[in-house]
C-alpha positions as CSV (number, residue, x, y, z in Angstrom):
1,X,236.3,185.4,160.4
2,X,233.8,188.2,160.3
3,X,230.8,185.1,160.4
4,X,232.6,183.8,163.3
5,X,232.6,187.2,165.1
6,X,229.3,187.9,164.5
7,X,227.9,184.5,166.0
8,X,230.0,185.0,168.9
9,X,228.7,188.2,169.3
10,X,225.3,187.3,168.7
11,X,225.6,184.2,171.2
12,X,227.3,187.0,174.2
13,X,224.0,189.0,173.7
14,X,221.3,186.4,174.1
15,X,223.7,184.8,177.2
16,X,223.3,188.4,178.2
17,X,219.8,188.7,178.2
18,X,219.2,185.5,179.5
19,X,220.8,186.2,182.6
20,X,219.0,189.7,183.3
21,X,218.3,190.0,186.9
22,X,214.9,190.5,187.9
23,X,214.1,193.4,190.8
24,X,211.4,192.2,194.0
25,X,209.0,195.0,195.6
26,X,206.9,195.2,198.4
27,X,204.5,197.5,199.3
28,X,205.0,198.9,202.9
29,X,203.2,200.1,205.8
30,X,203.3,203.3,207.8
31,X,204.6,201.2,210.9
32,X,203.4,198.0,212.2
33,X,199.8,198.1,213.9
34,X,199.7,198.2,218.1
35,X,200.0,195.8,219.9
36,X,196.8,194.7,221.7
37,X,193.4,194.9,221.7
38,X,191.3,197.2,220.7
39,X,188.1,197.3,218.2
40,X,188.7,194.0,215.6
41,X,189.2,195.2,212.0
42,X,189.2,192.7,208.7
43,X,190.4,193.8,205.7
44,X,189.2,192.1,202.7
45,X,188.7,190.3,200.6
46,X,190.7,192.3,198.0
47,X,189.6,192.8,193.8
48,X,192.3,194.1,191.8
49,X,191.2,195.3,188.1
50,X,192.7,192.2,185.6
51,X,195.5,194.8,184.0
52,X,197.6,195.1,187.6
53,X,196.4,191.5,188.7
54,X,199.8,190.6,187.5
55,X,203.6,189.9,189.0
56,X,204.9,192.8,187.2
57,X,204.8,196.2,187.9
58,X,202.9,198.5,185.3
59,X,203.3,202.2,183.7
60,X,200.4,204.3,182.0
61,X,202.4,205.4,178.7
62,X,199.4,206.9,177.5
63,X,195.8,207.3,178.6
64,X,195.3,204.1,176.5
65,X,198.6,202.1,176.8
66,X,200.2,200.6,179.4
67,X,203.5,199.3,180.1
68,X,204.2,195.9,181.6
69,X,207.8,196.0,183.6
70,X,208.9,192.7,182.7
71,X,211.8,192.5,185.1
72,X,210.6,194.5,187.9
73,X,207.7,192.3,189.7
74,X,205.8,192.2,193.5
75,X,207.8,190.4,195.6
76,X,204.4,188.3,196.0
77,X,200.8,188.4,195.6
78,X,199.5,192.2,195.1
79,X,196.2,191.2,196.6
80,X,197.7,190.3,199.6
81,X,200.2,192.6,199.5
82,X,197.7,195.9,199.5
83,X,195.2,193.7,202.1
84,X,198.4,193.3,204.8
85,X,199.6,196.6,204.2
86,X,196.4,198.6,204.5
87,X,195.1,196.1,207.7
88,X,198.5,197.4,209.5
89,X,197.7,201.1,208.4
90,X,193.6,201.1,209.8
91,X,195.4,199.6,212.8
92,X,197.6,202.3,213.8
93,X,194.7,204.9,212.7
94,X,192.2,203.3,214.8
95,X,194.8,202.7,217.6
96,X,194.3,198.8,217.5
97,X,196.5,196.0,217.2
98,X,193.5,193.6,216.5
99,X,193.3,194.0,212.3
100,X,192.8,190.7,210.2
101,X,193.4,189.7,206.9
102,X,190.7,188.2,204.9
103,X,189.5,185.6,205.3
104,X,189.5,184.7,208.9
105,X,188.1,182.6,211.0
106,X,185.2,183.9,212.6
107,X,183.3,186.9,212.9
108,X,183.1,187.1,216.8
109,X,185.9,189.9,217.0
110,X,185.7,191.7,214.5
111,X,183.5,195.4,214.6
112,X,184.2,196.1,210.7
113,X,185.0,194.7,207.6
114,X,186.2,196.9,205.0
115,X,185.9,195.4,201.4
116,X,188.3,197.1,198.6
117,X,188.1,197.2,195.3
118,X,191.5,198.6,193.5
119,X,190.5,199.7,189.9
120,X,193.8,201.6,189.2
121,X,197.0,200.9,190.5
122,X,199.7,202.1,188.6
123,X,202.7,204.7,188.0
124,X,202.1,207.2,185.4
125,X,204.6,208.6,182.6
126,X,203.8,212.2,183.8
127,X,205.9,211.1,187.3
128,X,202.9,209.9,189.4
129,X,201.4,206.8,191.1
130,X,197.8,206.5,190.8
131,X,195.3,204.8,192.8
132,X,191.2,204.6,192.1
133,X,189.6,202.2,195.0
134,X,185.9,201.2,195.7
135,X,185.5,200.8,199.5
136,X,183.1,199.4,201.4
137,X,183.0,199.4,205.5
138,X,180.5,196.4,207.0
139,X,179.5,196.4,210.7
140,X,179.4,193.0,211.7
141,X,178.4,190.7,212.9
142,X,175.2,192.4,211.2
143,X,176.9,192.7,208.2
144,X,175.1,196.1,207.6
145,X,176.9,198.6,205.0
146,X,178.3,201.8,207.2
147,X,180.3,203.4,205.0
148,X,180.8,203.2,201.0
149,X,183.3,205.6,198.9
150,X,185.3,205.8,196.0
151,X,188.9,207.0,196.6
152,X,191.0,208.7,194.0
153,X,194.2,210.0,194.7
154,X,197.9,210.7,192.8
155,X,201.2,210.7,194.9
156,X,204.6,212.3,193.0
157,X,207.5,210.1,192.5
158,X,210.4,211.0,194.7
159,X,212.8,210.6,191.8
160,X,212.5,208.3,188.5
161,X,212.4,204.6,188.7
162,X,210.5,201.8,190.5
163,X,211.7,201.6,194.1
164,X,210.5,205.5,194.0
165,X,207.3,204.2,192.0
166,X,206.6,201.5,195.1
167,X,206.8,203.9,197.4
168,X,204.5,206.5,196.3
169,X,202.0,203.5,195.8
170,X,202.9,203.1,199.9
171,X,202.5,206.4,200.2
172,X,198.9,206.4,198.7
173,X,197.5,203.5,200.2
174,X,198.5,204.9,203.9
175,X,196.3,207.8,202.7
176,X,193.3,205.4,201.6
177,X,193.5,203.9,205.4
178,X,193.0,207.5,206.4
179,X,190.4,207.4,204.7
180,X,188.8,204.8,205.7
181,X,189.5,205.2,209.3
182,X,187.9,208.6,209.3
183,X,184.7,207.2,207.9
184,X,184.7,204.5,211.2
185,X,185.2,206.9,213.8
């Protein structure tokens, strides 16, 4: 009786696990961009550093370990996911409601291209999201280099978990679009 018990037990567990839901996130943007014309603005292309070029969200532990959420992931491509979200943030800081997503077709309407490069991208154990991005700002259809910075910033969680955790990251890369937009004005 007691082996029985223990394989059924055994048996409810891995059903259990098995059937663990998963969470979805997406990164969001301040608002959409206007409507519109305006000054043309492509963002991209996009490099993420190879630890959050991944479906899952990840947590610093330590300064040297990191934590891979296996059930909470993007809801789809983090590349594209920071490249919409920040092309719809320049637009409403630079009032225009013509932004692109890399790549597009053709350089005939777009003023600036504004390359990123997103070395850290994370939630930290101490209650923070963390961003480090290289950005670059190209007038085209020159192609000459206008602006070039490294951003670094660190937003507080609102409260523990990973909704609060995507939010923040929102949160920070509205600020990096302020950035950026200041630089092109």
């Amino acid at each position: 009786m007691t082996l029985r018990l223990l394989v059924l037990t055994t048996i409810a567990l891995l059903a259990a696990c098995g059937t663990a839901s998963k969470s979805f996130y997406v990164l969001t943007a301040d608002g959409p961009a206007p409507t519109g014309g305006g000054p043309g603005i492509g963002v991209g292309p996009v490099s993420l550093a190879e630890y959050i070029d991944r479906p899952n969200l990840v947590i610093a532990e330590d300064a040297n370990r990191l934590g891979i959420a296996e059930d909470h992931r993007w809801a789809g491509d983090l590349a594209a996911s920071i490249t919409r979200v920040t092309a719809a943030n320049l637009g409403r800081r630079m009032g225009t409601g013509n932004v692109r997503a890399y790549p597009w077709r053709n350089d005939s309407e777009i003023r600036w291209q504004v390359t990123l490069d997103i070395r850290q991208f994370h939630g930290a154990a101490d209650g923070f999201a963390v961003i480090e991005a290289g950005w670059r700002a190209y007038s085209l259809p020159d192609r000459r280099l206008v602006a070039s910075r490294t951003f670094v910033d660190r937003e507080p969680l609102e409260a523990d978990g990973y909704q609060p955790l995507v939010a923040a990251q929102s949160r920070l890369l509205s600020r990096l679009a302020a950035d950026i937009a200041a630089s092109l004005r």
